[in-house]
N, C-alpha and C positions, 0 to 999 in steps of 0.2 A: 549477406542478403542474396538475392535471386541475381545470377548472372545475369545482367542488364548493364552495356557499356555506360559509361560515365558522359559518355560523348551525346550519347540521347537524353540523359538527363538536364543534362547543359543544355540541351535542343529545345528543352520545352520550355524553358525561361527566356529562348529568345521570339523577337515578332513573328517569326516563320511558326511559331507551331501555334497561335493565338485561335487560329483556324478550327485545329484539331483539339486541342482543347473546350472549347462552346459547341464542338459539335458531339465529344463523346460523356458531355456534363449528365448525373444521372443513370450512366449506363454502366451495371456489373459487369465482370468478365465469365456469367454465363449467359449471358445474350449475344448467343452465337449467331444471330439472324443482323445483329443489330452492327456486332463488329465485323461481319464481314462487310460491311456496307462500308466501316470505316479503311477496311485495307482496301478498298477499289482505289482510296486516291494517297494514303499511308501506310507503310511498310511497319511488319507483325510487329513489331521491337518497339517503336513509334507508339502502334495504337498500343499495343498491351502494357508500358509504361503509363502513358497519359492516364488511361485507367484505372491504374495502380496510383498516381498520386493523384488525382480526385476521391478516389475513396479513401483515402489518407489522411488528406485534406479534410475530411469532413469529420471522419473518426476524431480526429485531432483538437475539433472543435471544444469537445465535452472536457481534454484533459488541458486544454490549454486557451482559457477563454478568453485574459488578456492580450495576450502575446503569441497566435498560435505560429511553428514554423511555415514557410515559405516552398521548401522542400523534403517531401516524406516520403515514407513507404510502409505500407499499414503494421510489417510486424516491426519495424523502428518505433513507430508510436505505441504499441502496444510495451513494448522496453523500457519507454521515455519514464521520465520521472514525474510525476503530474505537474503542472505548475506551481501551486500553489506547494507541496511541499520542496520543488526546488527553487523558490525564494524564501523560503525560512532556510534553506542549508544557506544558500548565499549569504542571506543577511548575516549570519552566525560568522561564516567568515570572514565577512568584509570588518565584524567587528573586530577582528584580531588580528589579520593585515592592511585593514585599512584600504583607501585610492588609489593608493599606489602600490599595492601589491601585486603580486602576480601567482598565480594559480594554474596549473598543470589541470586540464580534463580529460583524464586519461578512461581508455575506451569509452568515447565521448557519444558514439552513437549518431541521430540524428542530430545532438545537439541540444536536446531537451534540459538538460543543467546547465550547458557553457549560456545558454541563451539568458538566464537570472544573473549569471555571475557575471556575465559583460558588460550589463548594465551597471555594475557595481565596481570593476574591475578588469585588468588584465588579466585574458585566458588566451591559451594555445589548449586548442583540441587535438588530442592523441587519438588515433584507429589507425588499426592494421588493414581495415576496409577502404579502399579508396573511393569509394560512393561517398559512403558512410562519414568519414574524413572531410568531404567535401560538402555535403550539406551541411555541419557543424560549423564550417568557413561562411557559407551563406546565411546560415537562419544567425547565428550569432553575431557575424561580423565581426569574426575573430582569425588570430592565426592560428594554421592547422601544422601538423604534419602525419603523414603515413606510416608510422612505424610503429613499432611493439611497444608495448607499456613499459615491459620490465627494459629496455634500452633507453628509454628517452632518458639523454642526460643533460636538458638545457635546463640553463640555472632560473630556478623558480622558487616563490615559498613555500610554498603548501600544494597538496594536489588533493584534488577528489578523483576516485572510480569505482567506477560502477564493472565489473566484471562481467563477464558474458558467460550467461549461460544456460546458452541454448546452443544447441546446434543447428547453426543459417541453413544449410541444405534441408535437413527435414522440420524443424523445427522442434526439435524434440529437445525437452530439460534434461540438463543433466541436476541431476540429484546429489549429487557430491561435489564438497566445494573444494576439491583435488582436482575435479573436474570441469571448473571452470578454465575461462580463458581472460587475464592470469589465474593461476590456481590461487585460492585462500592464504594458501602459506606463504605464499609468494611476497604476502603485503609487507613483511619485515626488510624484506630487502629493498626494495620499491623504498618504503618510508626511511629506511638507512638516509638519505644522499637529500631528505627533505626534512621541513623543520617540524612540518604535522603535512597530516595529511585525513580524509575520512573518506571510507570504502562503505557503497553502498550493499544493504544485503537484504533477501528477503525474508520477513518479518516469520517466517516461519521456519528457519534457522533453528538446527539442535544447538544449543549453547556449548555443549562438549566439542562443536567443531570452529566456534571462534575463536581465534588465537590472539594474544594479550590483553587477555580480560583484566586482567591484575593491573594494566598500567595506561589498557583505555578507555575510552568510555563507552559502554553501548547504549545505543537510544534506540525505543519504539514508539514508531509518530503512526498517529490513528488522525484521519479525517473524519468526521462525527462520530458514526457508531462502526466505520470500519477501517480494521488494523492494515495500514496503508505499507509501510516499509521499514526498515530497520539499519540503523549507518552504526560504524564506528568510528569513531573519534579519537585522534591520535594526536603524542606529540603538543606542539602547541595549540591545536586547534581543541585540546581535552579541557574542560576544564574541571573536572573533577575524577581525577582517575578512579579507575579501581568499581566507581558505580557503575547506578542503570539510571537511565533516563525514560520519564515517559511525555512525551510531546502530544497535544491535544490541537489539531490544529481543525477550522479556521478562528478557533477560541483565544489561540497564542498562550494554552496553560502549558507548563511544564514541571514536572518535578524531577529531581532527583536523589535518589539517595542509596543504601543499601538496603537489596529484599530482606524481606524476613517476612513469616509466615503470617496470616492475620489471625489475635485472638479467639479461643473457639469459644463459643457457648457452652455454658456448665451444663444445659439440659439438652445439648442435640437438636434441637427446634429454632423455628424462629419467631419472632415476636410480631411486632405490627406492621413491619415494613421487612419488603423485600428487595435487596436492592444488588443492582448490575455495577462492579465495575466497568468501565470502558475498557477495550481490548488492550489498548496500549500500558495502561495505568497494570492489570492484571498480568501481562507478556512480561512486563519487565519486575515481577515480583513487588510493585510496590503499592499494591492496593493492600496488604496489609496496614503497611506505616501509614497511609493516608485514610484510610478508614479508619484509624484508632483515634484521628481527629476530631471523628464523627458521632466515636463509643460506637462504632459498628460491630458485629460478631461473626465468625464463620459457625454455619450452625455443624460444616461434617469437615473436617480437614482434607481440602485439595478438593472442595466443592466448588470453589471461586466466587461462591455467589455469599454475600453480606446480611446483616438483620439489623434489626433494631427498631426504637421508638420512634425516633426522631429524622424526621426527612433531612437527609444530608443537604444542605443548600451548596452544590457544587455540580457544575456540568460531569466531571468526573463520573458522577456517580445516577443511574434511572431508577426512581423508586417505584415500588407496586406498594398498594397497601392487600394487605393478606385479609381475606375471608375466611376461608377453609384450609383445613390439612386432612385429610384423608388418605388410608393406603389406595395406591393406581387398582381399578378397576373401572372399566371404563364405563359399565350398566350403573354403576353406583356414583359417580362423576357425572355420566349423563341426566344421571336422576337429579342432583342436587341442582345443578346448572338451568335442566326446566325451574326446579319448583322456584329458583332467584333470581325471576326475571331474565338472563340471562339473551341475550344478540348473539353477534356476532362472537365467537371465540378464535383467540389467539395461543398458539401452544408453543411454547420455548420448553427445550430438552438440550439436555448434554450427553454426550457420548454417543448419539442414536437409541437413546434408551427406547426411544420410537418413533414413528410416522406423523411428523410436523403437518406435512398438506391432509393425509389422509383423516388425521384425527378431526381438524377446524371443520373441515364439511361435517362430520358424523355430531361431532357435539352443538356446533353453533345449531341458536335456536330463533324464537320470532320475538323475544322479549322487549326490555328496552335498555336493559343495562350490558355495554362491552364489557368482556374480558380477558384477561392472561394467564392461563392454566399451563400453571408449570410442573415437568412431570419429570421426578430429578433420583436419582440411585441416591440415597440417605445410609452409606452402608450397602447392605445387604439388602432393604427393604426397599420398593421402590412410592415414589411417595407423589401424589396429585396435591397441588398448592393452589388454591381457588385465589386470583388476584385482582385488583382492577390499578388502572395504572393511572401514576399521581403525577407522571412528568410528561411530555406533549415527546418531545426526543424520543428517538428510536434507541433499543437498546437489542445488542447482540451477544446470548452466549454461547454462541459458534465461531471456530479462527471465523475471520471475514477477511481474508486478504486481497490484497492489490492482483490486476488482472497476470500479472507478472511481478509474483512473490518467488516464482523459482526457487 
């Protein structure tokens, strides 16, 4: 994080800076008229932290509504694990070590996971960041220490981490998970000297660069309609090696099993229903297996999108009921849309087959009936699906990942 000694941040949680505080409430760090009014009686280090965790602070709000931390800094929270998916990893652990276990949070960050697990259990927060280190002692009220991940050898059950990867000075991702801080590969030796342990990763992750797919579990957890983040599961903490797991959360669905592709349609088309896997269920290859619950169909292989008669009655899954199919032309699309009553339009595409905002303007009309015009490559041909939609749920078929999927 931003060279900011530790000694000011400790300064602001005492009665002396209460002052400065209510007096820079509100104020960004490009109100340069506004902050220099603050250095006349507090020095630049002083004001331009305070700054830095009110707007932190507040950031903080949206991802941590129960429990938000105490002490932040906007791109700590921006890293942090949202709340709500880090009490489902807790709870999952706490059921396998129990009250009295004890849990390693290794590059623990602000603290945004040790804070669920603490409530649940003994945690020591790991960072090589000694800010970073030290607000994880605060907002959890937990024991920390300052050192490297791959050294920590105090005896514990299980660990979680989340790996760093971004670069603190510019802020820039690294893209390769060699290049994270531990590296990926790393995790086998790390998890050597533990009984399990689970490494968070994000959800948009090439599966060729996971390592011990064969012996652990990977999971992709989606909050509603968007694909949130992606752990691995190890050791004891697995409990079905070798799968994929898809987590539906604040729904608490889960499945798991082995992907496999979903049945395709004999005819290439689809029938009366159109329907959206949720991202998580799709990422992890198992809206196949769970759509075939449903007699759902893939109308084009590796289209990701479903059919069939019968509304799936599962959050899993957003139905459209189908009107039309027509080839993409958009004078011919425009046409049918006036003559069927037709409002507002909504356009979902995959791959960028086209312009999502620019289309809705041109096609939406004054009618009285919404609808979802889906405009999908079928092969080679590209194809406009006239729909109107049967489920109230937002459905996404674009990644949608977490603000920090790195």
């Amino acid at each position: 994080m931003k060279s900011t000694s530790i000694q000011t941040w400790k300064w602001l949680r005492s009665p002396d800076a209460a002052d400065l505080l209510a007096a820079a409430e509100g104020i960004s760090s490009g109100e340069l008229q506004a902050i220099a009014r603050l250095r006349k009686r507090w020095n630049a280090e002083q004001v331009g932290t305070a700054i830095e965790l009110l707007g932190a602070r507040q950031r903080a709000q949206a991802k941590f509504p129960s429990h938000p931390p105490d002490v932040c800094d906007r791109s700590g929270i921006e890293q942090a694990t949202p709340e709500m998916i880090a009490e489902y990893k807790a709870s999952r652990i706490h059921e396998t070590v129990g009250s009295t276990g004890h849990v390693a949070d290794l590059a623990c960050g602000i603290g945004g996971d040790a804070m669920s697990l603490a409530r649940r259990m003994k945690v020591t927060g790991i960072d090589t960041d000694p800010v970073r280190c030290w607000m994880t002692g605060v907002n959890a009220v937990c024991e920390v220490a300052n050192v490297d991940a791959t050294s920590f050898d105090a005896r514990v059950d299980v660990f979680h981490l989340d790996p760093g990867r971004r670069d603190e000075r510019t802020g820039r991702r690294f893209r390769s998970p060699d290049t994270w801080n531990p590296p990926l590969h790393s995790i086998g030796s790390i998890g050597a000297g533990h009984e399990g342990g689970v490494v968070k990763l994000g959800p948009g992750i090439a599966l060729d660069d996971v390592p011990m797919l064969e012996e652990a579990e990977l999971e992709f957890v989606s909050i509603g309609a968007q694909l949130s983040q992606a752990h691995l599961w190890m050791g004891s903490l697995t409990s079905h090696p070798g799968q994929r797991r898809a987590t539906l959360l604040p729904h608490g669905l889960t499945e798991c099993g082995t992907p496999s592709f979903p049945e395709l349609h004999p005819e290439g088309t689809f029938d009366g229903l159109l329907c959206i896997p949720n991202p998580a269920l799709e990422r992890s290859g198992l809206h196949g297996p769970v759509g075939s619950r449903f007699e759902l169909l893939e109308p084009v292989a590796g289209l990701g999108i479903l059919t069939g008669d019968t509304r799936p009655d599962s959050p899993w899954f957003t139905s459209f009921e189908v009107d039309a199919i027509m080839p993409w032309r958009e004078q011919k699309v425009r046409s049918w849309l006036r003559a069927n009553d037709t409002s507002h339009v909504e356009i979902k595409t995959r791959d960028q087959t086209v312009d999502p905002d620019a289309l809705q303007k041109l096609l939406s009309g004054e009618g009285s009936i919404p609808r979802t015009v889906f405009v999908l490559r079928m092969g080679r041909p590209v194809v406009a699906i006239m729909t109107r939609r049967v489920d109230t749920a937002s459905a996404s078929i674009e990644p949608n990942h977490d603000e920090d999927d790195r």
